[in-house]
C-alpha positions as CSV (number, residue, x, y, z in Angstrom):
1,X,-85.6,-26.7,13.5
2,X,-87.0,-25.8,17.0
3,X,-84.8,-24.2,19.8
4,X,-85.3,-27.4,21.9
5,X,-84.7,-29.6,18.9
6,X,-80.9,-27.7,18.9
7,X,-80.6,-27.9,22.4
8,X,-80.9,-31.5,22.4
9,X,-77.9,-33.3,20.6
10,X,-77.8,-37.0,20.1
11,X,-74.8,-39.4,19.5
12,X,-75.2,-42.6,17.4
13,X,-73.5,-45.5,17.2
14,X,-70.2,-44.7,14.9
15,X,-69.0,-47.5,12.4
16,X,-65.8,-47.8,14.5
17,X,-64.5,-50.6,12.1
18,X,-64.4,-51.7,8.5
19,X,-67.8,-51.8,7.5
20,X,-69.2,-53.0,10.7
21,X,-73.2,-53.3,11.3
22,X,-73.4,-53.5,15.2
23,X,-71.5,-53.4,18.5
24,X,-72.4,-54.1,21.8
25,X,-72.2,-51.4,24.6
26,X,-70.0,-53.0,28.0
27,X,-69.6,-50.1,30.0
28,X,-71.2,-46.9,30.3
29,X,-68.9,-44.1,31.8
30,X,-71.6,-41.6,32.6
31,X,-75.0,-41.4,34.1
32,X,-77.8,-39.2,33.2
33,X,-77.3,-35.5,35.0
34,X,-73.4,-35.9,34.6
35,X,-71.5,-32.8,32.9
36,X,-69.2,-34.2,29.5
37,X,-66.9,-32.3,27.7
38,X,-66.1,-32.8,23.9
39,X,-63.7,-35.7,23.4
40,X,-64.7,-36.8,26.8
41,X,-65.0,-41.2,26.4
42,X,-68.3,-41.8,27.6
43,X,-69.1,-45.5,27.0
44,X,-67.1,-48.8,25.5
45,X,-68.3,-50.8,23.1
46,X,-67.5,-54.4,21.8
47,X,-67.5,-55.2,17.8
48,X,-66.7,-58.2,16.3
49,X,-63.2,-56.9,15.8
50,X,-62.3,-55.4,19.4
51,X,-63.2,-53.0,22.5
52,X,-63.2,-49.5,21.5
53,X,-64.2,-46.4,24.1
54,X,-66.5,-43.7,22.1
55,X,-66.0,-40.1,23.2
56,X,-68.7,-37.7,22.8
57,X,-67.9,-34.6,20.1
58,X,-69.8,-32.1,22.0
59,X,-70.1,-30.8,25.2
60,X,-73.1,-30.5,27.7
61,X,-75.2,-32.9,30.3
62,X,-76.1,-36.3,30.1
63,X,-79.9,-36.0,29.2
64,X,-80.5,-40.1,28.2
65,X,-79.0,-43.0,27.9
66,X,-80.4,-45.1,24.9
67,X,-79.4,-48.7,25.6
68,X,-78.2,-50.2,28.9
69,X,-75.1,-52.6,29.4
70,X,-75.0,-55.5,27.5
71,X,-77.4,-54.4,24.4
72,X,-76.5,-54.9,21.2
73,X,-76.7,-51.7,18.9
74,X,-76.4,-51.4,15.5
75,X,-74.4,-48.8,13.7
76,X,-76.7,-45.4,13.2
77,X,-79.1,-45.8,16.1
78,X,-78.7,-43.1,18.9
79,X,-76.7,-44.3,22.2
80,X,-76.9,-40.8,24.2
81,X,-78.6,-37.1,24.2
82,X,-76.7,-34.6,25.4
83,X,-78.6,-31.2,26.5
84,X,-76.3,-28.6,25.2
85,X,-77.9,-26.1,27.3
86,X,-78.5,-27.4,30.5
87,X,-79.2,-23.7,32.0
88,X,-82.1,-22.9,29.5
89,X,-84.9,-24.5,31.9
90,X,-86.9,-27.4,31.6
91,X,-87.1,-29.0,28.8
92,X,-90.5,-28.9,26.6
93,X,-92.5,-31.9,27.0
94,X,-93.0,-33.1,23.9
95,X,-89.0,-33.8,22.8
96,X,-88.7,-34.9,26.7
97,X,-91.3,-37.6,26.5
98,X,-90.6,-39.1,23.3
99,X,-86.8,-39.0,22.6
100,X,-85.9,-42.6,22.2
101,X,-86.9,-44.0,19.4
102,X,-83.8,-44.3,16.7
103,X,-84.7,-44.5,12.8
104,X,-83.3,-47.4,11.4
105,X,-82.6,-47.0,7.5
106,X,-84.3,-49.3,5.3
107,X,-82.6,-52.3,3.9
108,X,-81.1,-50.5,1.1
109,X,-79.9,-47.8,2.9
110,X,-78.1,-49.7,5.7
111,X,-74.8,-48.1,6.6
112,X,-75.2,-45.2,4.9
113,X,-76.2,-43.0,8.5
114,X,-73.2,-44.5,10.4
115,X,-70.7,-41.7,11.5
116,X,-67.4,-41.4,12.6
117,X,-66.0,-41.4,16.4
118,X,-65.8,-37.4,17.3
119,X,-68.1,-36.0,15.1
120,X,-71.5,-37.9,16.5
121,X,-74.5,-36.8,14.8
122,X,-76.2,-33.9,13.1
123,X,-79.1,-33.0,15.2
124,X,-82.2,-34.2,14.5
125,X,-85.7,-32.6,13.8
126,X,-87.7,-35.6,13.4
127,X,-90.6,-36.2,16.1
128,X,-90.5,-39.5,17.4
129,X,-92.7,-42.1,18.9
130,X,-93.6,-42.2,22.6
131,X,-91.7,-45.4,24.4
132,X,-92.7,-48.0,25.7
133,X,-92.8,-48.0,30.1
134,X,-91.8,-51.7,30.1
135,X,-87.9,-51.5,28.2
136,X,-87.7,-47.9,30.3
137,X,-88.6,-49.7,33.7
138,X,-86.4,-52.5,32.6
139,X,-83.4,-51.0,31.8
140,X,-83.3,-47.2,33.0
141,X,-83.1,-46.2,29.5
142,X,-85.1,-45.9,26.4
143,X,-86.1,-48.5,24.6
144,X,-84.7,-49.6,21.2
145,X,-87.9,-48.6,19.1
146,X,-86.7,-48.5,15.8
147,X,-88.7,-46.8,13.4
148,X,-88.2,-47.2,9.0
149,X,-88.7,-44.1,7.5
150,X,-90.7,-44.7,4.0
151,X,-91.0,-43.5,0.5
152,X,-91.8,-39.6,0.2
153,X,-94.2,-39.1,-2.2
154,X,-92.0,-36.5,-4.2
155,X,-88.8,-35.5,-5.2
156,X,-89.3,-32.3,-2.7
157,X,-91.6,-34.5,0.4
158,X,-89.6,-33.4,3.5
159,X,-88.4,-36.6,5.5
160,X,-89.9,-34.8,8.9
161,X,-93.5,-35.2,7.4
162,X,-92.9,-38.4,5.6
163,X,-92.3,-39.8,9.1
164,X,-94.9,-37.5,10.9
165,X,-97.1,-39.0,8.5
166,X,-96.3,-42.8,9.7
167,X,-96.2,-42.5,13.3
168,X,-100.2,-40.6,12.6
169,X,-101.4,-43.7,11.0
170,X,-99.6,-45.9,13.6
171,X,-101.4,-43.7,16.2
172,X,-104.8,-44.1,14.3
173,X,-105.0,-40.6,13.1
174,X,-105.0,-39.1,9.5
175,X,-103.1,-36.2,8.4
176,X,-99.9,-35.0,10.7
177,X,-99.0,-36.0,13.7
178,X,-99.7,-33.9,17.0
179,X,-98.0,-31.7,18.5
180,X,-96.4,-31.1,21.8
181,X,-99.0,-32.8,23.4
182,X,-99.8,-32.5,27.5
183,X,-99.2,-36.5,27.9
184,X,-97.7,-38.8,25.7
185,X,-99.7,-40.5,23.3
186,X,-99.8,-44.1,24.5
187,X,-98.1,-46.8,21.4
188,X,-100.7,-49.2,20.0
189,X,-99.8,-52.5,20.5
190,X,-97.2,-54.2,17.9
191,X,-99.9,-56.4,16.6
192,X,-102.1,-54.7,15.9
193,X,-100.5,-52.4,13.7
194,X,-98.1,-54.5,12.0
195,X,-99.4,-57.8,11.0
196,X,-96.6,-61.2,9.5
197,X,-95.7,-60.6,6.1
198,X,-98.9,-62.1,3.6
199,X,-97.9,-65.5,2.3
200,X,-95.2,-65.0,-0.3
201,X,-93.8,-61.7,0.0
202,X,-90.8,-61.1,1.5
203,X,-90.6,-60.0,5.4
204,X,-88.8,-56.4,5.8
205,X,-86.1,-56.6,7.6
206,X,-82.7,-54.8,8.1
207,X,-79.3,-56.8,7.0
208,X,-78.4,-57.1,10.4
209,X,-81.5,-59.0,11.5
210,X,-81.9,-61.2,8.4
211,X,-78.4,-62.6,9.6
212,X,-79.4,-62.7,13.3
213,X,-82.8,-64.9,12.3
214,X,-80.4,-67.2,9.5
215,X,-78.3,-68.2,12.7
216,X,-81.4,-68.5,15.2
217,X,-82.4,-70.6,12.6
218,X,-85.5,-68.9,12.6
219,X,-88.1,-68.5,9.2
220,X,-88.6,-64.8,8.8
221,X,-92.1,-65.3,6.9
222,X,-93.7,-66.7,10.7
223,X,-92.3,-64.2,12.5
224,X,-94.8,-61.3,13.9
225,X,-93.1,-57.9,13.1
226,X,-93.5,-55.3,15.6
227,X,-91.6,-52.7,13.6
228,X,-93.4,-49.4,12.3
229,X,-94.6,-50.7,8.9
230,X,-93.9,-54.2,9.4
231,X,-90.5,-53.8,9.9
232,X,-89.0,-57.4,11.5
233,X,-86.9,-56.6,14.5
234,X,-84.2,-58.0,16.4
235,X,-86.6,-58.2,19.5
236,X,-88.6,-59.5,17.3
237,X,-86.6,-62.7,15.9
238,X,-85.7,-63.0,19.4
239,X,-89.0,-63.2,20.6
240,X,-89.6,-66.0,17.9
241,X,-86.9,-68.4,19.8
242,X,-88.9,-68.4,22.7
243,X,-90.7,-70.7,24.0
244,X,-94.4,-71.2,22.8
245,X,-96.1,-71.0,25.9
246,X,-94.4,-67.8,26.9
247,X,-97.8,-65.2,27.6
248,X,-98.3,-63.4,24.0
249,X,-97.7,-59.7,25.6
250,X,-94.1,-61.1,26.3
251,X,-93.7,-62.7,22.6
252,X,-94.0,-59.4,21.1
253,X,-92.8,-56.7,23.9
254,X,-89.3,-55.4,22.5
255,X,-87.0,-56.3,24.9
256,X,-82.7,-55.5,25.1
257,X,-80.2,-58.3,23.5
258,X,-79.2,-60.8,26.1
259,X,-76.6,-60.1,28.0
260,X,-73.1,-62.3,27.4
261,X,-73.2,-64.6,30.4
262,X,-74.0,-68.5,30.5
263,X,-77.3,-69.7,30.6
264,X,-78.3,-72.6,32.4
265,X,-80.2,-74.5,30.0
266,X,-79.9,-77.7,32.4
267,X,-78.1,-79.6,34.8
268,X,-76.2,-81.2,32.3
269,X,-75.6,-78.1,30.1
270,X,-74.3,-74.5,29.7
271,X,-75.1,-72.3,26.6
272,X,-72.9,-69.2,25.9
273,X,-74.4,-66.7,23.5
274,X,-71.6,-66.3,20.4
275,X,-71.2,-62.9,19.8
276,X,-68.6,-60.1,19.4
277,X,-65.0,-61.5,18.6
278,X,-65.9,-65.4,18.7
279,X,-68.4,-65.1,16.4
280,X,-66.6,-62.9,14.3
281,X,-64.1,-65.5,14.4
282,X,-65.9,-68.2,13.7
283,X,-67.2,-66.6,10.6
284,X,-63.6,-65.6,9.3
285,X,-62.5,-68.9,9.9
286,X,-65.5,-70.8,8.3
287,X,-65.0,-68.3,5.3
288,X,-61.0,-69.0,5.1
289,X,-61.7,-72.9,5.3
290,X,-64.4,-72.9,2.3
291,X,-63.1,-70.3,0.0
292,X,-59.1,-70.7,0.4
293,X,-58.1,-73.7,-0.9
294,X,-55.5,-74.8,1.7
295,X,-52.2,-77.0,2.1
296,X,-50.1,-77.3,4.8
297,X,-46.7,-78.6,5.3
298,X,-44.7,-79.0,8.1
299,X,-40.9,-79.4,9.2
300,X,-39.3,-80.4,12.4
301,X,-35.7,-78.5,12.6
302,X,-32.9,-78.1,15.6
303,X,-33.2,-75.2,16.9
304,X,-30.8,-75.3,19.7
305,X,-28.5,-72.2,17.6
306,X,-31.5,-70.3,18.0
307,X,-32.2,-71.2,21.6
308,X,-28.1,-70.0,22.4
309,X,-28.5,-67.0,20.1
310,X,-31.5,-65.6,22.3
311,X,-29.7,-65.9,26.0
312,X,-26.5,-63.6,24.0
313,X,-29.2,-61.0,22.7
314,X,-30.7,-60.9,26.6
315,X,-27.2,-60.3,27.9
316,X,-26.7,-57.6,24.8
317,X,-26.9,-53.8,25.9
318,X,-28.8,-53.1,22.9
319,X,-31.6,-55.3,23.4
320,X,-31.4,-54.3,27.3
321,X,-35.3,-53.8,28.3
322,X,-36.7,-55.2,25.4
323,X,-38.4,-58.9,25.4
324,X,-36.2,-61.3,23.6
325,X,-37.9,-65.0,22.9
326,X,-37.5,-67.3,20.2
327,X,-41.0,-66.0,19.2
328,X,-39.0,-62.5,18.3
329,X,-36.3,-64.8,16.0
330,X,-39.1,-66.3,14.2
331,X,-40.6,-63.6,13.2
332,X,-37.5,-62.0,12.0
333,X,-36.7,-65.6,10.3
334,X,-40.3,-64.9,8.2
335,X,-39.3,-61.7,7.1
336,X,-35.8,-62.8,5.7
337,X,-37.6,-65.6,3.9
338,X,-40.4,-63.4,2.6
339,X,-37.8,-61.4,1.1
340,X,-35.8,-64.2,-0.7
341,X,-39.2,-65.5,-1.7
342,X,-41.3,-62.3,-2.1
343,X,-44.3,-63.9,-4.0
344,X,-45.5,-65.7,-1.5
345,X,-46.6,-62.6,0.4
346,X,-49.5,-61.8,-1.8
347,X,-53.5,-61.5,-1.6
348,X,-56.6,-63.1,-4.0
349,X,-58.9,-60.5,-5.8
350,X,-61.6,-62.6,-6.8
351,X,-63.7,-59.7,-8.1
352,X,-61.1,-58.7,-10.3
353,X,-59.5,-61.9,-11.2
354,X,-56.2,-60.7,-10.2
355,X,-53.3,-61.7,-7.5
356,X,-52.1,-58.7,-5.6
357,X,-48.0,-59.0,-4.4
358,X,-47.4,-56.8,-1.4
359,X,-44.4,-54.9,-1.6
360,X,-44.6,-54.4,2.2
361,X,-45.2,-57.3,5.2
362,X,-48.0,-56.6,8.1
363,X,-46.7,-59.4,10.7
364,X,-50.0,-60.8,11.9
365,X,-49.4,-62.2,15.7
366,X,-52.3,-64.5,16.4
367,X,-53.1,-63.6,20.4
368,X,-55.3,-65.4,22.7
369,X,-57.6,-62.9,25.1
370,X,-60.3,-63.1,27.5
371,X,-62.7,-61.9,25.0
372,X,-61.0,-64.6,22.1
373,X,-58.5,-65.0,19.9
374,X,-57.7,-61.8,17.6
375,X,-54.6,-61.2,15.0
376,X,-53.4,-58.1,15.3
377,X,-50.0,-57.2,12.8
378,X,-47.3,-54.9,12.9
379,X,-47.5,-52.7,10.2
380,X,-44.0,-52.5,7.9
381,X,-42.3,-55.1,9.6
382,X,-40.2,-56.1,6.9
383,X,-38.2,-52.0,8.1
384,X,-37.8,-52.7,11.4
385,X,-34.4,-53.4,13.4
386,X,-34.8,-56.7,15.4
387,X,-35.0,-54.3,18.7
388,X,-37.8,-52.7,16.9
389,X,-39.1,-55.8,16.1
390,X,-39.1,-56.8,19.5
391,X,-40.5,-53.4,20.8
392,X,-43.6,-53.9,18.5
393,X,-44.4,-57.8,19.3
394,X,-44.4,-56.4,23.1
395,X,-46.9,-53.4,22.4
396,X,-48.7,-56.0,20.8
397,X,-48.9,-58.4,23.4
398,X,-49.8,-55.8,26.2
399,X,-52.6,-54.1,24.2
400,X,-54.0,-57.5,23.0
401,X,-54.4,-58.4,26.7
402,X,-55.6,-55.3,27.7
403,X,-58.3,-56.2,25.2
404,X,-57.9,-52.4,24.0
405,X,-56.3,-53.5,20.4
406,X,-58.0,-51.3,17.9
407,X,-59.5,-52.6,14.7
408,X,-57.0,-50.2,12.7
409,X,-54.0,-52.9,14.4
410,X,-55.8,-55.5,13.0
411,X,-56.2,-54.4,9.5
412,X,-54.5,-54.8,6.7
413,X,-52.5,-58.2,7.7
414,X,-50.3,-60.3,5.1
415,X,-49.2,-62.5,6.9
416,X,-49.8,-64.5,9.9
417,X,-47.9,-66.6,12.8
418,X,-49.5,-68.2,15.5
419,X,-47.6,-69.9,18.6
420,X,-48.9,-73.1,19.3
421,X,-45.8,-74.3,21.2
422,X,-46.9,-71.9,24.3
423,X,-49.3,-74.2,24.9
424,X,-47.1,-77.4,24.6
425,X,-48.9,-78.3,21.3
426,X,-46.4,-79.9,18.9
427,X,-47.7,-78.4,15.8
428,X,-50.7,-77.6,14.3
429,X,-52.5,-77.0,10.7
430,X,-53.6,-73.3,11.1
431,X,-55.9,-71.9,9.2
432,X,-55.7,-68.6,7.2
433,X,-56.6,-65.7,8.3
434,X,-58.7,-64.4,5.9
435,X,-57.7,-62.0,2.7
436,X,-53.4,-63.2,3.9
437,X,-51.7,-65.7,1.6
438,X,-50.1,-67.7,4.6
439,X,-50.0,-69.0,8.2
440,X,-46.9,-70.3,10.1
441,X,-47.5,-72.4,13.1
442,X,-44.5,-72.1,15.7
443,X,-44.4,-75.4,17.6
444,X,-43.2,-76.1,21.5
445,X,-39.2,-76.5,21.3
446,X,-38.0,-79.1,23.4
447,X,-34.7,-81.1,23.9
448,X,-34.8,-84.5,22.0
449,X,-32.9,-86.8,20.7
450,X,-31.2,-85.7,17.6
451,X,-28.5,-86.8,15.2
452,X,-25.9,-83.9,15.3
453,X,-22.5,-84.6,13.6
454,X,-22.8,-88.3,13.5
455,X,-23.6,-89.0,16.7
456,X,-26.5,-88.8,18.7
457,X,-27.0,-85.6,20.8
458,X,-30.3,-83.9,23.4
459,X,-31.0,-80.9,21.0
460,X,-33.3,-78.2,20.8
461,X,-36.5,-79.4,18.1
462,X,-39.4,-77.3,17.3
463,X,-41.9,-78.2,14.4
464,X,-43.4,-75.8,11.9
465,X,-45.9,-75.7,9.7
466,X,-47.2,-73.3,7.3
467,X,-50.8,-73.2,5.7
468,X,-51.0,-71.2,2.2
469,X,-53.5,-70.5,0.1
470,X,-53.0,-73.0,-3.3
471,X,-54.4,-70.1,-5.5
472,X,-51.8,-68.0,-4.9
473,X,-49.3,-70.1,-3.7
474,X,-47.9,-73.9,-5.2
475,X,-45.8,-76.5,-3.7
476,X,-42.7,-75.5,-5.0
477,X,-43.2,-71.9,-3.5
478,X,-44.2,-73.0,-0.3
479,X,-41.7,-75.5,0.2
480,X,-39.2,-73.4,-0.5
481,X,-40.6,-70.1,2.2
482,X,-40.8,-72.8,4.8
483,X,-37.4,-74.7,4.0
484,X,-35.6,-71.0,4.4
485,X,-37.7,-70.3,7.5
486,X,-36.5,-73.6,9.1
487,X,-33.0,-72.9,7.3
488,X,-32.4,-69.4,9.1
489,X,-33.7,-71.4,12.7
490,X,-31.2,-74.0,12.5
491,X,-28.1,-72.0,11.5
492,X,-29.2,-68.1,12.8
493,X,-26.2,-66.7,11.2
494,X,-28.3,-66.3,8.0
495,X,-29.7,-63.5,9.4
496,X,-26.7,-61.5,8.2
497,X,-25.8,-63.2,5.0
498,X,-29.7,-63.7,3.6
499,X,-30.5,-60.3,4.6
């Protein structure tokens, strides 16, 4: 390893979530030149779970900035170099001139280089291709050049010279690649290198962009890779949507994710790129519908006990400063009916064939944000005092609209209630969130006509209705959770005697 190759420290992008394959970068907190300090947040990123702010784990100056704005990254490519000695001189020309391109694993190996937030990435020795001017001019930053390291040819075939040895053939040279030289070597173009798949064999591709090109709708086998060793790339399935007549340098030139903003496909018509949470929830939610089998049932019950018992607990000293909503005496109505009827809070192993009970309950609170609708839970709710419980579904609230809920907050969920009636809806037939045995639906309350005592009477009426999961839960089961939800509504007292 060179001094300048330790000098030189690069930060990749960390799996920040539960096994997650990209993110996209919104904000960059730094510019090239500025001085950062270890644990210093230098960017925020969106995954398909939520916002997150990276910090960098070591200290120095802001050497490069990968990826601009708006990019799409997946987890293990390089986001920022830090120089780590910014008082040693200039830098040698070589490492300076071609520092951007990231090495993507091969199919097999996706995921495995993904790092943690705060302990970024072991420096590297590899040498790397030259750029291209075009994404640099573009964007201010390097270009995504991802480049697919190959099979050594030995047990003992150092990676360095296994990748040395591609980038010499891509280059047109035999033997290692060279060194340090005065200019950069200029890349040869795409196609010229890296002809389509023959007819038959399967494209290479990463994970990641074998799922971008199923929902592009796009045939892998007639797109032209551009990738080092015929390596299909995002840019590349990208390029493949475009329109035919588009000049063939433009086609193939490796170019940044599009941006999340409307496009103007017409005067007619607006097209919004899914991405980040809506897509991820579209995806959870197409999954829950086809794999759950689902049955909901609803019941309309006066509330207006309910609606008298939460103006005493906003007049109560020990609820003083905390929110108090029929939302909070829902909730607190699931929990007492979870625990009179504790199978129903459970989970489906299909791979092991077996039904997992939860001896705890992670309260999931479906919440509607700018940037979608996510389902954080509060972890142990079935332990917490209802000013507790009150204090949590407020923390809840204010991160979700912050959009800074973590995906940690929204792990783990049993299950799930979503509050329709905010929106004046009635009722609704929710459906699960994924991996959670249930969903309860919380209707608008509003005074109606009701028979109370034999006569006729304006009362408070809200409508719920819960969605299980057949597998794990049957009628009876169900019917019975929901009748004791409803129960503990209409006559709050059962608070105290169910509990």
């Amino acid at each position: 390893m060179t001094a300048n190759t330790q000098r030189f420290r690069e930060f990749k992008m960390p799996d920040v979530g539960e096994g997650l394959t990209e993110a996209e970068i919104l904000k960059w907190y730094v510019n090239v030149g500025d001085t950062v300090a270890d644990g210093q947040v230098v960017c925020e990123v969106e995954t398909a779970k939520a916002a997150v702010e990276l910090p960098i784990p070591f200290d120095g100056v802001v050497h490069e900035l990968r990826f601009g704005e708006g990019t799409t990254v997946d987890v293990g490519q390089v986001i920022i170099s830090v120089d780590t000695q910014p008082g040693a001189g200039p830098a040698e020309e070589a490492p300076a001139a071609a520092p951007a391109a990231t090495e993507e694993p091969e199919p097999e190996q996706q995921g495995r280089q993904a790092v943690l937030v705060g302990y970024g990435a072991a420096p590297s020795s590899t040498k790397r291709r030259p750029r291209k001017a075009s994404v640099a001019a573009a964007t201010g930053t390097a270009g995504p050049h991802a480049g697919v390291p190959a099979e050594g040819t030995g047990p003992a075939a150092p990676r360095t010279a296994v990748v040395a040895a591609i980038q010499a053939e891509l280059n047109g040279h035999a033997g290692t690649a060279p060194a340090a030289p005065a200019a950069p070597v200029p890349a040869p173009a795409p196609a010229a290198v890296a002809p389509a798949a023959p007819v038959g064999a399967r494209p290479l591709a990463k994970p990641p962009v074998r799922k971008l090109a199923k929902d592009l709708g796009v045939d892998l086998t007639t797109v032209v890779p551009t990738g080092p060793g015929g390596v299909v790339t995002r840019e590349d399935v990208h390029a493949a949507t475009q329109a035919v007549a588009q000049p063939a340098a433009e086609a193939v030139a490796p170019a940044a994710t599009p941006v999340a903003v409307p496009v103007v496909s017409g005067a007619r018509e607006t097209r919004i790129p899914v991405k980040g949470v809506r897509k991820a929830t579209a995806q959870a939610m197409v999954a829950s519908a086809f794999t759950a089998p689902h049955v909901t049932e609803f019941v309309t019950v006066d509330v207006t006990r309910t609606m008298k018992l939460v103006q005493k607990l906003k007049a109560d000293p020990d609820m003083a400063g905390l929110r108090v909503n029929p939302l909070l005496l829902v909730a607190k109505a699931m929990l007492v009916a979870v625990k009179r009827n504790p199978d129903v809070n459970a989970a489906w192993d299909e791979e092991n064939q077996e039904i997992v009970l939860k001896h705890y309950v992670n309260l999931g609170i479906a919440a509607a944000t700018p940037r979608g609708l996510i389902v954080p839970n509060i972890k142990d709710a079935q332990d917490k005092t209802l000013p507790e419980l009150s204090s949590s579904l407020s923390d809840l609230v204010a991160t979700a609209r912050e959009g800074k809920t973590s995906p940690a907050d929204m792990a783990g969920g049993t299950l799930t209630i979503t509050n329709v009636g905010v929106f004046g809806v009635d009722t609704g037939t929710p459906i699960l969130n994924p991996g959670e045995s249930a969903i309860l639906a919380f209707g608008a309350i509003k005074l109606q006509p009701w028979v109370h005592k034999g006569k006729v009477k304006p009362r408070h009426v809200t409508t719920l209705a819960l969605s299980f999961d057949h597998r794990l839960v049957d009628g009876e089961l169900g019917s019975r959770f929901l009748a004791d939800v409803a129960a503990v509504l209409e006559d709050p007292k059962r608070l105290i005697t169910w509990a």
